[in-house]
C-alpha positions as CSV (number, residue, x, y, z in Angstrom):
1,X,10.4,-2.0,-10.7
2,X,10.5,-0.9,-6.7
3,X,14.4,-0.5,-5.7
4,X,14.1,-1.8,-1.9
5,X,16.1,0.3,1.0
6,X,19.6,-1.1,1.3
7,X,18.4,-3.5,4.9
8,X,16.2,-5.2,2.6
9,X,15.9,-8.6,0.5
10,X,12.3,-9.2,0.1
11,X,8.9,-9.1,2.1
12,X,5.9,-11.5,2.0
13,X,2.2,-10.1,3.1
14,X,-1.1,-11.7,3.8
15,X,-3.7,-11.8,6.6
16,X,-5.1,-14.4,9.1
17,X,-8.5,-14.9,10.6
18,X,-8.9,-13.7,14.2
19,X,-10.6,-16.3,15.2
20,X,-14.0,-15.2,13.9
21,X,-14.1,-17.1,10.9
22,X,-14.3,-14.1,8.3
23,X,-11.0,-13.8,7.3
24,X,-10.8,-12.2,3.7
25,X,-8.7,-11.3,0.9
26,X,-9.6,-7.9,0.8
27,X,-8.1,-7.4,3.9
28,X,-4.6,-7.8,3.2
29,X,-1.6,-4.9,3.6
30,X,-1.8,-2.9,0.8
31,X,1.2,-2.3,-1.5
32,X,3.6,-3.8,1.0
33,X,6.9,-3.1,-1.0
34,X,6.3,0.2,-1.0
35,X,7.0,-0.2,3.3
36,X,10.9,-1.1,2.6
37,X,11.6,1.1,-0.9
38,X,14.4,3.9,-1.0
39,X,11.2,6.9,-1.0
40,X,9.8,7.9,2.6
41,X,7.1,9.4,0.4
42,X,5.9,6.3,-0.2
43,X,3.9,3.4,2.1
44,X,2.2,0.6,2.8
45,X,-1.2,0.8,4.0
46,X,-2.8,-1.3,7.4
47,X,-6.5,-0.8,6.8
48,X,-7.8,-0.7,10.4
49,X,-11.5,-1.3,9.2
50,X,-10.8,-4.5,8.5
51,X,-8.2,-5.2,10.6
52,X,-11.0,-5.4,13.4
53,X,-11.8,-9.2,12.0
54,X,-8.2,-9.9,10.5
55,X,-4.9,-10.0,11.6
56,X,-3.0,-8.2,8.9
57,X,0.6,-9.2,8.7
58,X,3.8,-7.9,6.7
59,X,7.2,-10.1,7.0
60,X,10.1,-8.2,6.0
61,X,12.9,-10.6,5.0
62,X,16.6,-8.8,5.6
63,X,19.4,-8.7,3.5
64,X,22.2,-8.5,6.4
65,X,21.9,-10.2,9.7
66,X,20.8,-7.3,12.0
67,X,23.7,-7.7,15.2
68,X,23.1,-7.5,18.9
69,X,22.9,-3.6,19.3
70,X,21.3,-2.3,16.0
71,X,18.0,-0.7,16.3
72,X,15.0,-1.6,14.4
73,X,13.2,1.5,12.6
74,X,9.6,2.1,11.4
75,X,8.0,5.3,9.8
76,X,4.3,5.6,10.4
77,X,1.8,8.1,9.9
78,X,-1.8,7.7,10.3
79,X,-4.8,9.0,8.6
80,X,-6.5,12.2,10.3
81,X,-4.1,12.3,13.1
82,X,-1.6,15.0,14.2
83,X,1.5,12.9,13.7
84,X,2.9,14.2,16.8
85,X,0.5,12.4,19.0
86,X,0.1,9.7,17.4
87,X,-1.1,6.9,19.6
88,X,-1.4,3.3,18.0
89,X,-1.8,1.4,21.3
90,X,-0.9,-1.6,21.2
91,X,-2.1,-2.6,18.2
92,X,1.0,-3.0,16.1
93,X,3.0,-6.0,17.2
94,X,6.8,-6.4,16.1
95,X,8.6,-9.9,16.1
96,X,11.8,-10.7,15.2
97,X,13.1,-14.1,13.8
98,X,16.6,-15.9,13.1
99,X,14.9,-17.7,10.2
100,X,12.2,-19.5,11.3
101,X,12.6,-19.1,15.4
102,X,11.6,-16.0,17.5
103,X,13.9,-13.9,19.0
104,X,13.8,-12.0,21.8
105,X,10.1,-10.6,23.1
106,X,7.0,-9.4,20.8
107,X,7.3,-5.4,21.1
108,X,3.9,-3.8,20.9
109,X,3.8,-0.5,19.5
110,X,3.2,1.2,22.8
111,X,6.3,0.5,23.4
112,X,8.4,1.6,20.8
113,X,10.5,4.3,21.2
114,X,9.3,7.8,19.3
115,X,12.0,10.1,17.4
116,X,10.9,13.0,15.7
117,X,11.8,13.5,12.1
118,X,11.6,16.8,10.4
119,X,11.2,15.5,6.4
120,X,10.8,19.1,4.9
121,X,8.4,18.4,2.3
122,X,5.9,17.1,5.2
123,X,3.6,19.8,6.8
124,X,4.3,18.0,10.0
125,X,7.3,16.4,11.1
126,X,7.0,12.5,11.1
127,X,7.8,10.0,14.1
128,X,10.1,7.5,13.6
129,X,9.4,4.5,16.0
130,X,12.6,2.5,17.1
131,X,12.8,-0.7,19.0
132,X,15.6,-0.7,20.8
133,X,18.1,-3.0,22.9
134,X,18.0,-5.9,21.1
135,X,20.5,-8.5,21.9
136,X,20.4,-11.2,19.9
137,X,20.8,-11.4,16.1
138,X,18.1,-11.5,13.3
139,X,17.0,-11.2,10.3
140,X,13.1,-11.1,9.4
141,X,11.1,-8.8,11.3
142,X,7.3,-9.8,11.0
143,X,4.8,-6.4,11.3
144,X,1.3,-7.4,12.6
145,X,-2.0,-5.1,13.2
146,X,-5.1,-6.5,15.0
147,X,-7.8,-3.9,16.4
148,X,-10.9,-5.3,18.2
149,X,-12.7,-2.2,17.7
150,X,-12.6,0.0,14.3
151,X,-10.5,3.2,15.9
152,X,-12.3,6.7,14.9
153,X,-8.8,7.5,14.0
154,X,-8.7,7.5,10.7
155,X,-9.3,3.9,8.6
156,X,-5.3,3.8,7.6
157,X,-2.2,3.6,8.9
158,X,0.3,4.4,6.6
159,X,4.2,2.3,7.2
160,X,6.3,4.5,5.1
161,X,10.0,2.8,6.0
162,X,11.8,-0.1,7.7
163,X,14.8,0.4,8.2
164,X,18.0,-1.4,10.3
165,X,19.8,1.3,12.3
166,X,23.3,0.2,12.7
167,X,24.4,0.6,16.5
168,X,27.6,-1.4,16.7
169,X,30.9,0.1,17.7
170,X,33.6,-2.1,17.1
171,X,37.2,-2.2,18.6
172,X,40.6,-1.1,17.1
């Protein structure tokens, strides 16, 4: 079986119709564990050419309660795209729940925060996208990725890793 990354207890996947009445099953995230195993090597796959009728949608159910402070971390490539630039828009939407409620704001992924990361067995180093200054407590993170137009860029986005990045600094 898939050993899941150490922030992780489970994830659930499907898709939703956009509104145009052609949601399908065909269109769902592709091998979603592989987004929260212990291998960067490995990913999930957001299929953008059907992701311009469906909203595709991965919830990824923590094992700890992330704590005001701690950073939320995604690696992403995408397909045919020099990593270093890679622009999703505002097409991947991150929001966080305390069980069933939201917390805090829905972060598009223009406005994530990029960190480079050299893995040496990639030809080109791979962002890591961090959402940053949360302040409330949570723990499920849903992923989702809608395009109204099919993007030139490549027909996948690969989500290697999520990933809790501890922040807190606690007293003596």
């Amino acid at each position: 079986g898939i050993k899941l990354n150490n922030y992780v207890n489970d994830v659930t996947w499907g898709v939703e119709d956009a509104g145009l009445g052609v949601a399908t099953s065909l269109s769902s995230v592709v091998y979603p564990y592989l987004a929260v195993d212990e291998d960067p090597f490995t990913y999930a796959i957001f299929n953008k050419t059907v992701a311009a009728l469906n909203r595709q949608k991965l919830m990824v159910n923590l094992r700890n309660t992330a704590r005001p402070g701690d950073e939320l971390e995604l690696i992403m490539t995408s397909e045919g795209v020099n990593v270093l630039s890679l622009d999703l828009g505002a097409n991947f939407k991150v929001q966080r729940y305390m069980d069933d409620m939201p917390v805090g704001p829905v972060v598009a992924s223009n406005q994530f925060k990029v960190i480079n990361l050299n893995l040496f067995l990639f030809k080109n180093p791979i962002p890591r996208f961090r959402i940053t200054g949360i302040d409330q407590p949570f723990n499920r993170v849903e992923i989702t990725y809608f395009s109204l137009v099919q993007a030139n860029l490549g027909n996948y986005t690969y989500l290697h890793d999520i990933s809790i990045v501890p922040q807190s600094v606690f007293g003596n």
